[in-house]
C-alpha positions as CSV (number, residue, x, y, z in Angstrom):
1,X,-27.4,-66.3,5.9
2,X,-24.3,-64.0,5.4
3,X,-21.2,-64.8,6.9
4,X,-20.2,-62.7,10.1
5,X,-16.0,-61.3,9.4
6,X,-13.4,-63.1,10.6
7,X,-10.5,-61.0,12.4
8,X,-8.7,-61.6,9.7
9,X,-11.4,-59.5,7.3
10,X,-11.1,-56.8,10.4
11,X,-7.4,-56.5,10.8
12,X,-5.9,-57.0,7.4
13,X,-8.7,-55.4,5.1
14,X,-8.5,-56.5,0.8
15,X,-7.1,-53.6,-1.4
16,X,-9.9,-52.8,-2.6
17,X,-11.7,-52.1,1.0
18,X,-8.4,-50.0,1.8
19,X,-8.8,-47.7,-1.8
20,X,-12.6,-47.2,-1.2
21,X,-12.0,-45.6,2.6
22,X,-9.0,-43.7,1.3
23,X,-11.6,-42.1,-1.5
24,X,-14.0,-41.3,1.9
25,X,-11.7,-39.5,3.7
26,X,-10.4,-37.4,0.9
27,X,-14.0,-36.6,-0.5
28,X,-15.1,-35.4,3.5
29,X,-11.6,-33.6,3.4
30,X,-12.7,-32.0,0.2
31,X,-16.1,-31.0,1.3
32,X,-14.3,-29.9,4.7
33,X,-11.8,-27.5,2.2
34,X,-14.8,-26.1,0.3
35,X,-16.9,-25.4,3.4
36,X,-14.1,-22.9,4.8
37,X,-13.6,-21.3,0.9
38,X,-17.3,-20.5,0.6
39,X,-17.4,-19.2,4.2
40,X,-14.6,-16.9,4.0
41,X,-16.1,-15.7,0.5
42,X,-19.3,-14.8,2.3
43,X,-17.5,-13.0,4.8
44,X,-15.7,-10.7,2.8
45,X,-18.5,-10.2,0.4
46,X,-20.5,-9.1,3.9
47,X,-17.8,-6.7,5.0
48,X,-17.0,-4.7,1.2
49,X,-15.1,-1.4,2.0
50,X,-17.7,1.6,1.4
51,X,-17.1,5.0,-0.3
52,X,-20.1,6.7,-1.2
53,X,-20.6,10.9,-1.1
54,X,-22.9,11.1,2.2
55,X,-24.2,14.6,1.9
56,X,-23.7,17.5,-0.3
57,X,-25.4,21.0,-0.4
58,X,-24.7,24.4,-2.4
59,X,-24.6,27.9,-1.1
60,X,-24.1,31.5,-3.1
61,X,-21.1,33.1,-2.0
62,X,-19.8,35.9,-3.9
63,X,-21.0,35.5,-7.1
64,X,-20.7,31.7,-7.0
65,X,-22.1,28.7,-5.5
66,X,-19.9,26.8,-3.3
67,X,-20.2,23.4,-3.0
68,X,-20.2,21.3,1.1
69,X,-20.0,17.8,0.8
70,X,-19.1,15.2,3.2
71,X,-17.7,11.5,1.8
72,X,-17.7,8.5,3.5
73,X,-15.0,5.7,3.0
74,X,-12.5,3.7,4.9
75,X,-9.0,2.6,3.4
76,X,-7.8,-1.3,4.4
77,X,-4.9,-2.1,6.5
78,X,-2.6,-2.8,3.2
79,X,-3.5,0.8,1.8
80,X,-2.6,2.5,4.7
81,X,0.5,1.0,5.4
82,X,1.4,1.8,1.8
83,X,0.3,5.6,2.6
84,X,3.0,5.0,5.1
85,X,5.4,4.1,3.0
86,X,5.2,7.1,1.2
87,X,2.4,6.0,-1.8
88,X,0.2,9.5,-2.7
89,X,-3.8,8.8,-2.5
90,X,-5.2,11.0,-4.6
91,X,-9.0,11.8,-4.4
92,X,-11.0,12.8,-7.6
93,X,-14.2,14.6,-7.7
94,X,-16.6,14.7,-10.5
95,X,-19.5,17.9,-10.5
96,X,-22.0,18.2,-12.9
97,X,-24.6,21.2,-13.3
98,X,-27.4,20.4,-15.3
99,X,-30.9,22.9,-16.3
100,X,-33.4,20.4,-17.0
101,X,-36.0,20.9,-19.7
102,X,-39.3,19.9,-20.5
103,X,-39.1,19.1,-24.5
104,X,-35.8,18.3,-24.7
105,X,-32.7,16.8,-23.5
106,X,-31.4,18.6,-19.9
107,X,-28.8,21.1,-20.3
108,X,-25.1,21.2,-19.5
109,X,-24.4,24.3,-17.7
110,X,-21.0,23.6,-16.0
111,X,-18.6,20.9,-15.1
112,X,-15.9,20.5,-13.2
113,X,-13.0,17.5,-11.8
114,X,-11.5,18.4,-8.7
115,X,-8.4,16.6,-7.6
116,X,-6.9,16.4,-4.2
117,X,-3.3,14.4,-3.0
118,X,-2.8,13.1,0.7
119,X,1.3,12.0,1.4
120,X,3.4,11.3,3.7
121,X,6.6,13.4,4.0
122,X,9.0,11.7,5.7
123,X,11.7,14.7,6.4
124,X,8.9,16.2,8.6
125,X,6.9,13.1,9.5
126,X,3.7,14.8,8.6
127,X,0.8,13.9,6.0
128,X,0.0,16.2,3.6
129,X,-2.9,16.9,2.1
130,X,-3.2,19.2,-1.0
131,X,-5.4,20.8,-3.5
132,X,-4.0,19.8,-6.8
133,X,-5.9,22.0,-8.6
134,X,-5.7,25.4,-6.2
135,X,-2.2,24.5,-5.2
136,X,-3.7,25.2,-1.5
137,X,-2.2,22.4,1.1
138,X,-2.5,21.7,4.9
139,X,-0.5,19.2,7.1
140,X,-1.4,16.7,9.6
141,X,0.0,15.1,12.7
142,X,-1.4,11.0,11.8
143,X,-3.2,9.8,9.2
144,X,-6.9,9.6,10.3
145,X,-6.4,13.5,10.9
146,X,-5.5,14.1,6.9
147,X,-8.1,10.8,5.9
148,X,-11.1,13.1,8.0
149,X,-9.7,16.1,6.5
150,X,-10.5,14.6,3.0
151,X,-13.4,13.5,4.2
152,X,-15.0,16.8,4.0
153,X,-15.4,19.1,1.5
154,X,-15.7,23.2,2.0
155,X,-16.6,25.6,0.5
156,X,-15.4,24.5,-3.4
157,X,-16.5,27.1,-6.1
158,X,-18.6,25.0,-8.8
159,X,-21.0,27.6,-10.7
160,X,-21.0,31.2,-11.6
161,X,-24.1,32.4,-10.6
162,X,-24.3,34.3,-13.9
163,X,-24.9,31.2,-15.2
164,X,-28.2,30.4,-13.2
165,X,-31.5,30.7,-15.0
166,X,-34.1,32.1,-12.9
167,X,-37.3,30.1,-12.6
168,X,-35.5,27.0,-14.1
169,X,-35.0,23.9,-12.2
170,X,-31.2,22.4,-11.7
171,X,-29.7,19.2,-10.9
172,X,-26.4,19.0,-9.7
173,X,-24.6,15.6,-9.4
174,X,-21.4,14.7,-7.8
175,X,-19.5,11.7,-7.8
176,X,-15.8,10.6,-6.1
177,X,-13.0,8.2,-6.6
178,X,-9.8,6.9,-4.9
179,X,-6.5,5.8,-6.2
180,X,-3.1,5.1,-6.1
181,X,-1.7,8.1,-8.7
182,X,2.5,6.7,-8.6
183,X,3.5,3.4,-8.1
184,X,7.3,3.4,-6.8
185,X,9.5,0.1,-7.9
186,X,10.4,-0.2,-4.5
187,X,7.2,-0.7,-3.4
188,X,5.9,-3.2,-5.9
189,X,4.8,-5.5,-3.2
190,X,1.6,-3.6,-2.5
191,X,0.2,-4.1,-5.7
192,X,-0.9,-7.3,-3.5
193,X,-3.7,-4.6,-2.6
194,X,-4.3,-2.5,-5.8
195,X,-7.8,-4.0,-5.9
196,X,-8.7,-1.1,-2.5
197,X,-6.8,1.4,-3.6
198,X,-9.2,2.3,-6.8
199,X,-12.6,2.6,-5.3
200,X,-15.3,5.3,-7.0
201,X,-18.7,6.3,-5.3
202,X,-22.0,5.9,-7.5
203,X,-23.5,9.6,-8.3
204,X,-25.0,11.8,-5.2
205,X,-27.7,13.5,-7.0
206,X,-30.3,16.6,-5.9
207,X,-32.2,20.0,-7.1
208,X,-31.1,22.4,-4.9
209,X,-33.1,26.1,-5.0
210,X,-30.7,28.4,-7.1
């Protein structure tokens, strides 16, 4: 029959008892540590910031087609204080025009990168947004009016329509991207957040009727 523990087994544990309940409690402190880790991973992995081209249409105007699109992202706390702070976001635009074909690889008919530049201009306390490739610009009282404005895109010449083949089908494809396009030394510090600054949609693709 085993011995029942004295109070002296109870009250003045051996070494080895004392080394074995220190490993415990580290190893459920551990498990404790990786248990927050993994749940904070699967939170951010559940909220990733989103830029994708929502819609986009073309319509003749004048001898061209003129592209509509609308773009959906949202910028993180650290970008738009940056913004603030006077970093440029510059938004890129990729357009291709292609004329498919039955026996042979589809055709390259035009394609175009379109740039556009929102900043914050301190002297007038306004944020500009500009057209880097028309030179064409328009100012805005806060930052979510220029972020909308950028949002949308009207009325952007893509095609010639001398360059439409009647009868044939088309694809046209468009795809955006965001990012930081000067870094100043003074603001170093953000590059805490370069990872949401450089963000690029995947492809919007459709056959419109030309």
């Amino acid at each position: 029959m085993a011995a029942s523990p004295t109070w002296r087994d109870v009250l003045c544990p051996s070494p080895l008892d004392a080394i074995v309940r220190c490993a415990l409690a580290w190893l459920a402190a551990g498990f404790a540590a990786l248990g927050c880790l993994l749940g904070a991973a699967a939170s951010a992995a559940e909220t990733p910031v989103r830029f994708e081209v929502r819609s986009a249409y073309v319509e003749p105007a004048d001898r061209v087609y003129e592209l509509n699109a609308t773009l959906n992202f949202d910028l993180p706390e650290g970008a738009r204080a940056a913004i603030r702070e006077g970093v440029p976001l510059t938004l890129h635009l990729e357009i291709v025009v292609k004329r498919q074909r039955s026996y042979w690889l589809d055709e390259t008919v035009a394609t175009l990168d379109q740039s556009y530049e929102l900043a914050y201009r301190a002297l007038s306390e306004r944020y500009l947004v500009r057209n880097l490739n028309s030179g064409e610009q328009a100012s805005y009282a806060t930052l979510d009016a220029a972020l909308d404005a950028l949002r949308v895109i009207s009325r952007l010449p893509i095609l010639d329509q001398a360059l439409v083949s009647p009868n044939r089908r088309h694809e046209i494809s468009v795809r955006g991207s965001l990012d930081v396009r000067t870094m100043p030394d003074a603001l170093r510090f953000v590059l805490f957040w370069s990872d949401d600054w450089r963000q690029r949609s995947e492809w919007y693709t459709w056959s419109p009727q030309l």
